[in-house]
N, C-alpha and C positions, 0 to 999 in steps of 0.2 A: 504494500500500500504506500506506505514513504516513498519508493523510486517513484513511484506514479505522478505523484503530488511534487518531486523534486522534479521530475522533466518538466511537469506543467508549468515550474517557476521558473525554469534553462528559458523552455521555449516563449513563455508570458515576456518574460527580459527581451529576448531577441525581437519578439514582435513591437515590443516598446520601442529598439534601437532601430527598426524597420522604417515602423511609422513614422520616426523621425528623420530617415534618410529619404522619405517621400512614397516607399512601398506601400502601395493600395491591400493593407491587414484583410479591411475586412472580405473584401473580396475572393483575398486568399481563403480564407475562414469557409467562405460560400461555396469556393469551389471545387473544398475536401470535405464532403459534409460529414465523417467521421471524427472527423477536426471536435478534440473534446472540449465540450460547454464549458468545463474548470479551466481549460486554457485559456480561454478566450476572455472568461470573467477575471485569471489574472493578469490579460494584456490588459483588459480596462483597468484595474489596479494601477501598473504600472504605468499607464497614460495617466493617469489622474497623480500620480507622484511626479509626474512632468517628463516621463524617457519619452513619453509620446508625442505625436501631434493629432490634434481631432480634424487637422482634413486630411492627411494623409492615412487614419483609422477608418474613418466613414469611406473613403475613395469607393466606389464604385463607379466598372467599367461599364460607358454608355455603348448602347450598340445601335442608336438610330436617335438621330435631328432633326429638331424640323429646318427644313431648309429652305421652304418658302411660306408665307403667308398672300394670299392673293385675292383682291375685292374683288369680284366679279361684278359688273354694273353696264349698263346701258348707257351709257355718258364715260367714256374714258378720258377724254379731254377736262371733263369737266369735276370729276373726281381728282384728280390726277394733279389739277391745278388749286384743288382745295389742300392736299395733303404737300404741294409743294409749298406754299405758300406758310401752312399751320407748322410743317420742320422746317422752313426756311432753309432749303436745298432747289437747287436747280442740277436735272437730272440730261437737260440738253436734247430731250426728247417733247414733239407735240403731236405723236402719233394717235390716231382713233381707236385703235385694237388695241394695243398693250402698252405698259409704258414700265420699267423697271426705276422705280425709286430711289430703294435702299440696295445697296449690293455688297451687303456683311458677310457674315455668317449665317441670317439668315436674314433671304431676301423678303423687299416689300413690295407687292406689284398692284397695276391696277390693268383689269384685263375683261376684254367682253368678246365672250365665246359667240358671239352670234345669236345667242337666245334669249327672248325677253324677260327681264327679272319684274319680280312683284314690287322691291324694293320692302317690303315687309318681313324686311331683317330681327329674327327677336331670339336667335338661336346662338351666334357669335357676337365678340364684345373685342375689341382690341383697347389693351392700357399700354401707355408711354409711362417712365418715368422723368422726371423732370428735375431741372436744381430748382427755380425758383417759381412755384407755383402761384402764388400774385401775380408777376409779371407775363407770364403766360395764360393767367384768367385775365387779364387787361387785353392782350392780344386777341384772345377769341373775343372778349367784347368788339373792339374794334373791326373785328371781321368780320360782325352779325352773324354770329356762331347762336344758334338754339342752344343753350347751358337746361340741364337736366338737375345738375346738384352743382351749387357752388362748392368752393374749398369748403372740406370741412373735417377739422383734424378726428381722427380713429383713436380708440384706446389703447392701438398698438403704438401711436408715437405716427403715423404714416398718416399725411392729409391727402384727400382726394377729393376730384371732383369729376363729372361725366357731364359730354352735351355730346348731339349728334352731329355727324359729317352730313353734306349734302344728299344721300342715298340712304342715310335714316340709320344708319350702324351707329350703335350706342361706343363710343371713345372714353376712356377716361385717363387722365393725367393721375398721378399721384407724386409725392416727391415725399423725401425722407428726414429726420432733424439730423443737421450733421453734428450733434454732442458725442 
């Protein structure tokens, strides 16, 4: 019983020295699933005594992104020029089918397949965050943006607010306290 309990503190140690070298632990963990619970309860030990780190222990490997988001609308031009306008980006594009916005990691686009939308969007929501949400509720005012909820701070510390885009898709800004 003692060797059992001593490997589990060899190998707890090692996984502490891991996490801290950037090794994704828990995934390791995941993907020995023989991997014993007392192990693993004294890697959190020894994380929590400091050999660790908590994003290199939580690491899990992703295996699929999203990589695009894409309005679909009847008006491409005209959507196209509300979202250039509200991120203050010019995309160098005045196309009627498609128009690529953002081109991150993952993309923003605005795109009309040829078939008529209802525009009775109640099922998708897109949030931005923001630095300074005043300043960005002043700008939708001046846009004649429909505002849904002004700022209004959460009990988590994170203010938000919502108005819709021209095609009726509920938006909302939120921003964060930087304390």
């Amino acid at each position: 019983m003692f060797p059992s309990i001593l490997a589990s503190h060899v190998i707890a140690a090692a996984m502490g020295l891991l996490s801290r070298l950037g090794v994704p632990i828990l995934d390791f963990c995941l993907h020995f699933p023989k991997f014993r619970s007392d192990t693993l309860f004294f890697g959190w030990l020894w994380f929590l005594l400091g050999i660790g780190s908590y994003k290199s222990f939580l690491q899990i490997e992703v295996h699929m992104r999203i990589g695009e988001v894409c309005l679909n609308t009847n008006d491409v031009k005209k959507l196209a020029g509300f979202y250039k306008q509200l991120l203050e980006i010019d995309n160098g594009s005045n196309d009627e089918i498609h128009q690529t916005l953002i081109c991150e990691e993952t993309q923003f686009t605005i795109y009309n397949d040829g078939s008529h939308k209802n525009n009775n969007n109640q099922n998708i929501s897109l949030a931005f965050t923001v630095g300074d949400i005043d300043v960005e509720y002043q700008k939708l005012l001046e846009m004649g943006v429909e505002i849904i909820e002004k700022p209004t701070k959460r009990p988590w510390g994170a203010v938000n607010m919502s108005f819709y885009d021209p095609d009726r898709n509920i938006i909302y800004f939120r921003s964060f306290s930087k304390k």
